[in-house]
N, C-alpha and C positions, 0 to 999 in steps of 0.2 A: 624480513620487513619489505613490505610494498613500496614502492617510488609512488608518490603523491601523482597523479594525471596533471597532464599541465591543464589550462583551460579549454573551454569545449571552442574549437575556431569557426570560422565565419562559415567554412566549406560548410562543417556541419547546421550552423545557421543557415545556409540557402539549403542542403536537404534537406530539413525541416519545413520552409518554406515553402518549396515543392511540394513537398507533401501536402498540404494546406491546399493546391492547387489540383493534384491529381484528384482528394476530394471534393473540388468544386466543380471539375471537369465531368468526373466519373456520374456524381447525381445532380449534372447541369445546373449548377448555382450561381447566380449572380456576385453571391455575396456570401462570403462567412464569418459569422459569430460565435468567438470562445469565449465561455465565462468563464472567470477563476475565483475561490471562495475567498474570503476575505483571510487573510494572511494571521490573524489573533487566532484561528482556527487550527493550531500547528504553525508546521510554514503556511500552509491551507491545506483542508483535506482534498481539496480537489483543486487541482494545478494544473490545468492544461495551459494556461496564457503564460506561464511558466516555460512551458515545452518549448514555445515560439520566440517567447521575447528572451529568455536565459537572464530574465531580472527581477525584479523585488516582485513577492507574491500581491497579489489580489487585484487585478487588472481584467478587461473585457480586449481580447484582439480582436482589430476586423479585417478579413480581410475580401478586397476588391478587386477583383478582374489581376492582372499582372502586377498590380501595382505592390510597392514595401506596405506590410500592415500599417494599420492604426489604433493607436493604445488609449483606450479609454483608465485613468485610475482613476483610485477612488480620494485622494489630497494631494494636495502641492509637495508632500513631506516624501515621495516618492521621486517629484521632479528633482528637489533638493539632492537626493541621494544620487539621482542619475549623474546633475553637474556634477556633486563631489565625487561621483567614479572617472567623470572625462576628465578634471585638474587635476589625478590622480594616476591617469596613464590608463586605467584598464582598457581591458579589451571588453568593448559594449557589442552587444546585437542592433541595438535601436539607437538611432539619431533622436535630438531634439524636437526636427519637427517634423516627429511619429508620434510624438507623446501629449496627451490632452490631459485634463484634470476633470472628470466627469462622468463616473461610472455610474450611469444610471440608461436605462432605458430609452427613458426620455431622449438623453442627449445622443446615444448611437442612433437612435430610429432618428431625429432631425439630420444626423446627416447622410443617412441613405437615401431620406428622402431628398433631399436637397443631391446627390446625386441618382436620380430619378431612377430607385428602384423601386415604386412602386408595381405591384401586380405580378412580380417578379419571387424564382423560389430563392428562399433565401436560409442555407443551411444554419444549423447551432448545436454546436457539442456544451452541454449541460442541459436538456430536457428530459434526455432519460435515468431510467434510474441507474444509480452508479453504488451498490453495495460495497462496502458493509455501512456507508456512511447515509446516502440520501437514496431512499427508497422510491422515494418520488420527485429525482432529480434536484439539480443544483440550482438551478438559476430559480432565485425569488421571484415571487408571482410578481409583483408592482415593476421588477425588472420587462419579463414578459410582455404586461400591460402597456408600460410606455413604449415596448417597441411597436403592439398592434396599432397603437391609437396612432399613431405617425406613419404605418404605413398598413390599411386598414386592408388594403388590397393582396397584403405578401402574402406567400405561401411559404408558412416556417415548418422544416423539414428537419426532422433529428437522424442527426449523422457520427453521434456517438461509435456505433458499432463500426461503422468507417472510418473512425479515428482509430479503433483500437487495432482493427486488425492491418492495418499499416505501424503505426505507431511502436506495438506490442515487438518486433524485429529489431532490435537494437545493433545499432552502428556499432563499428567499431571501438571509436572513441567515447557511444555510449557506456561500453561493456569494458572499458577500463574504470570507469566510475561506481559500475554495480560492484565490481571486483573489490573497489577501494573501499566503498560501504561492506562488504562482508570481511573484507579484514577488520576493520573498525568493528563492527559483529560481531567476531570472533576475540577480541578482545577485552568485550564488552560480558562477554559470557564466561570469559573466564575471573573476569572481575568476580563473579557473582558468586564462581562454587570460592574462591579465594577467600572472599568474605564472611560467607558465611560458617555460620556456628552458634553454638548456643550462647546466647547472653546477649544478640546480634539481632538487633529492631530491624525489622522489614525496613525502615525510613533509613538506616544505614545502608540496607541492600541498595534502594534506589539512589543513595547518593553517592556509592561508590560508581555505580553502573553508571550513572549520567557523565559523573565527572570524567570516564575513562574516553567515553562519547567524545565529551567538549576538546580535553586535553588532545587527539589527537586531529582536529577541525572536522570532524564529524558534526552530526545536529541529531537530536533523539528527540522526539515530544513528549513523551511520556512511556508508562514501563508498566505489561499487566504484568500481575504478581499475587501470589498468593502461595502461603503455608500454613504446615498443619503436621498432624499424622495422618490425619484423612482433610480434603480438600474436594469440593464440587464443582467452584466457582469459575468465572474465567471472564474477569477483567482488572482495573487498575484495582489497590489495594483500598479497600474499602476509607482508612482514613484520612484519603484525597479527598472525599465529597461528603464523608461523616464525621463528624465530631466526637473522634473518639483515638485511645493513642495507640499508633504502631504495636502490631505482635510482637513479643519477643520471641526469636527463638529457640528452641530446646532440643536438647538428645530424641532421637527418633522422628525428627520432622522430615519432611519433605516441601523444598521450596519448586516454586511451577512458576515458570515469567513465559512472558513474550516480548524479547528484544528488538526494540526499530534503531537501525541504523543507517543515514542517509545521507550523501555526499554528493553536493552540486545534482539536488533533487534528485538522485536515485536511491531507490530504498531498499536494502533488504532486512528480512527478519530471522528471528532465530528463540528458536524454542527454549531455553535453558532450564533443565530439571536437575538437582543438588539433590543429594540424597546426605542428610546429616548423621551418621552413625545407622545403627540399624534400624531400618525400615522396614515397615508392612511385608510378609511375601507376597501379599496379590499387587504389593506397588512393583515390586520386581516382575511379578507375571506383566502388568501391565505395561511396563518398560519395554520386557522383551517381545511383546507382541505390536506394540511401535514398531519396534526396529524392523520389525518383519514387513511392516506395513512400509517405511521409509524405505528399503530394498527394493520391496517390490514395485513405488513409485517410479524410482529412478531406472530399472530394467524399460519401463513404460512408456518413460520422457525421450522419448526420440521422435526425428523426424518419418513420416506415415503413418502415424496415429495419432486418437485425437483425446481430445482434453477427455472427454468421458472412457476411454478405455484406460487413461493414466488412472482416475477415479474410479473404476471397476477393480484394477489391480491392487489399490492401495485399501480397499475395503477388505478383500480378500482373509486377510488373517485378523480382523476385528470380526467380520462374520464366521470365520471357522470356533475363534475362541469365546463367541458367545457374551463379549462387554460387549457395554457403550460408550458413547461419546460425545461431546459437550463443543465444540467446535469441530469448525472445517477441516477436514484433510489436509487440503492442497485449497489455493486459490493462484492466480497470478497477481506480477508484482510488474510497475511502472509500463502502462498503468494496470489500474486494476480493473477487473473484470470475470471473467469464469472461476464460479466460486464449485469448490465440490465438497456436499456434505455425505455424499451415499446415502443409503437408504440403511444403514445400522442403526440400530436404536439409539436414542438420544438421554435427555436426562429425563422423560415420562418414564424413562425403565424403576426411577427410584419411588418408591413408598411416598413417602414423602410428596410428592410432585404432586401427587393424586388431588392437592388442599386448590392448586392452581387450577380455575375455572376453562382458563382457554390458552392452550400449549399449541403452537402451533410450530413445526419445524420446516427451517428453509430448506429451499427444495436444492438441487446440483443446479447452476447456468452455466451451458456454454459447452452440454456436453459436443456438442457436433464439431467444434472449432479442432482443425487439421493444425498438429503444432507444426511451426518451424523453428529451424536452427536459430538462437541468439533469441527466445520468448524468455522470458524470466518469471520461474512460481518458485511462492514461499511452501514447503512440505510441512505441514502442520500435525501428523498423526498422534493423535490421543486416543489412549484405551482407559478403560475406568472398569473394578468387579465392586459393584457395591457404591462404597464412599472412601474408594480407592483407586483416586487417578495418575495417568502418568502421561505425559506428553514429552515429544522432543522433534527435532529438526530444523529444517537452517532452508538458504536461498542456493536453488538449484537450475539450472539453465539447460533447456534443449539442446541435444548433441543429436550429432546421424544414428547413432547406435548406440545409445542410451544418455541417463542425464549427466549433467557436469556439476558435482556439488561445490560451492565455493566455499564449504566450512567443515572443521570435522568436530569438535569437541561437544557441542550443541545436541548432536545426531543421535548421542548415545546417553544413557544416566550419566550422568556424574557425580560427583561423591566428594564431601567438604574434607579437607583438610588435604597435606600430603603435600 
């Protein structure tokens, strides 16, 4: 068992801080702007105001010249929470008066301009696009609008990709918290082959899995999921958004998730494949041609190469064996960024698919990005023969001489019962 991290401390609040600075230094910014999405959103799908304030999600930081940020949120029920953490002892990043009630455009552009940065460049991490969630960026247009309209002169400059590739290096004290989120993960995954069986509603699977989540202060948002004897699919379980009840499941299925587990916002995931009694051979082929792919990942995830030669390797035995594949490989994880799908067929390979007018597969980003030590990807490798898929793998970390997997049971089939 893991020792719980104590809290993230201050030190690591001013490196962070710094950070914020080297990017405003490096692309001569007067000013920076992080938006963060609104917290009913998960904790939010996009949390960088997260990163800096280490407090309640869905806030705008600014930050100005040397100075401590400033927190724009979005209700008073944020400040609420901050007093009842100070009468409470914790240990806060932000002072009282850091903190504003007024996430909107409007109100950060009045006070730039009232600190006279008009005509001035002025960085923001959420303009670009931030896969697999906003394709065309986070920050809402009417957000945007009210910062032009108040300083009509700025020059707003996205500095996304210079968040990431500072950000992407996790501290020390960050990479006890990925670690604590994949033990958590690792528990989580084993909830699920534990669970499962025949007579055993998918709405059971995910209520086992959440609660394993809660119970040990982890946070999960939600759980992709799907079974079957054959399975194509690959997201949450269809009767989250349809009106219709839970699978049950049966001798011969094969359950397919994807587990989020997250602790003091750091996230890993983990593929978890159950195999319930005897299953398909091509789900077995496709299992072992995972693993082949998940091997050859990790020989790749080292430092002097780059995210696209990890993604050439891990394609490698999906193209010898001639499936396809229905999600990413590999992406990275906290934050997110260089996503790699290869160039292996997708689900156009099926019959079936032909009925869909316009299929369009996402492309690999981020091949050129040089990893370093302490980057964090989730290994995603799925093979499919037919309408016979299998996926598996977990959250793996940049080492000198290959990667550092934080999980093992994930990685491989697993099989219910025992």
């Amino acid at each position: 068992m893991l020792t719980r991290p104590e809290p993230l401390s201050l030190a690591e609040r001013d490196r962070r801080w710094q950070l914020a600075r080297d990017i405003m230094q490096a692309e001569d910014l007067a000013a920076l702007i992080v938006y963060g999405d609104r917290e009913a959103a998960a904790p939010a799908g996009f949390a960088p105001d997260c990163y800096f304030t280490n407090d309640r999600p869905g806030s705008i930081v600014v930050f100005v010249g040397d100075e401590s940020p400033r927190i724009y949120t979005f209700a008073s029920m944020m400040v609420a929470d901050h007093l009842q953490a100070s009468l409470r002892g914790d240990l806060q990043w932000i002072g009282a008066e850091q903190l504003f009630v007024g996430k909107t455009g409007r109100d950060v552009g009045a006070w730039l301009a009232e600190r006279r940065l008009a005509g001035t460049r002025i960085g923001i991490i959420g303009l670009e696009p931030y896969p697999p969630f906003y394709f065309d960026g986070a920050m809402p247009a009417r957000t945007l609008q009210g910062l032009t309209e108040a300083l009509p002169t700025a020059n707003w400059i996205p500095v996304y990709r210079e968040f990431f590739r500072r950000a992407s290096v996790k501290s020390e004290e960050e990479l006890l918290l990925v670690r604590y989120a994949a033990h958590i993960g690792e528990a989580m995954s084993e909830t699920l082959r534990a669970t499962a069986s025949p007579g055993v509603s998918e709405a059971d699977l995910v209520a086992a899995v959440t609660a394993t989540c809660f119970s040990m202060g982890g946070y999960t948002a939600e759980l992709l999921l799907g079974s079957g004897p054959e399975y194509v699919g690959w997201g949450p379980p269809a009767w989250q958004y349809r009106a219709q009840a839970p699978r049950i499941l049966q001798e011969g299925d094969l359950v397919l998730s994807e587990i989020f587990a997250l602790y003091g916002m750091m996230e890993t995931q983990h593929q978890a494949a159950v195999a319930i009694g005897e299953v398909h051979p091509d789900i077995l082929s496709a299992a072992a041609i995972a693993r082949a792919s998940y091997e050859s990942g990790l020989g790749a995830l080292r430092t002097g190469n780059t995210f696209g030669d990890v993604v050439d390797a891990m394609e490698q035995p999906l193209l010898a064996a001639g499936g396809w594949h229905v999600h990413p490989l590999i992406h990275s994880l906290n934050p997110y960024g260089p996503v790699g799908f290869g160039t292996a067929p997708g689900i156009e390979s099926l019959p079936e698919a032909a009925r869909y007018a316009q299929l369009r597969r996402l492309p690999t980003v981020g091949r050129e990005l040089p990893l370093q030590a302490g980057m964090c990807f989730a290994f995603e490798p799925n093979c499919a023969f037919g309408r016979h898929m299998a996926n598996i793998g977990g959250t793996v970390l940049v080492g000198e001489t290959g990667g550092v997997a934080l999980n093992e049971n994930s990685t491989r089939l697993m099989f219910a019962g025992g």
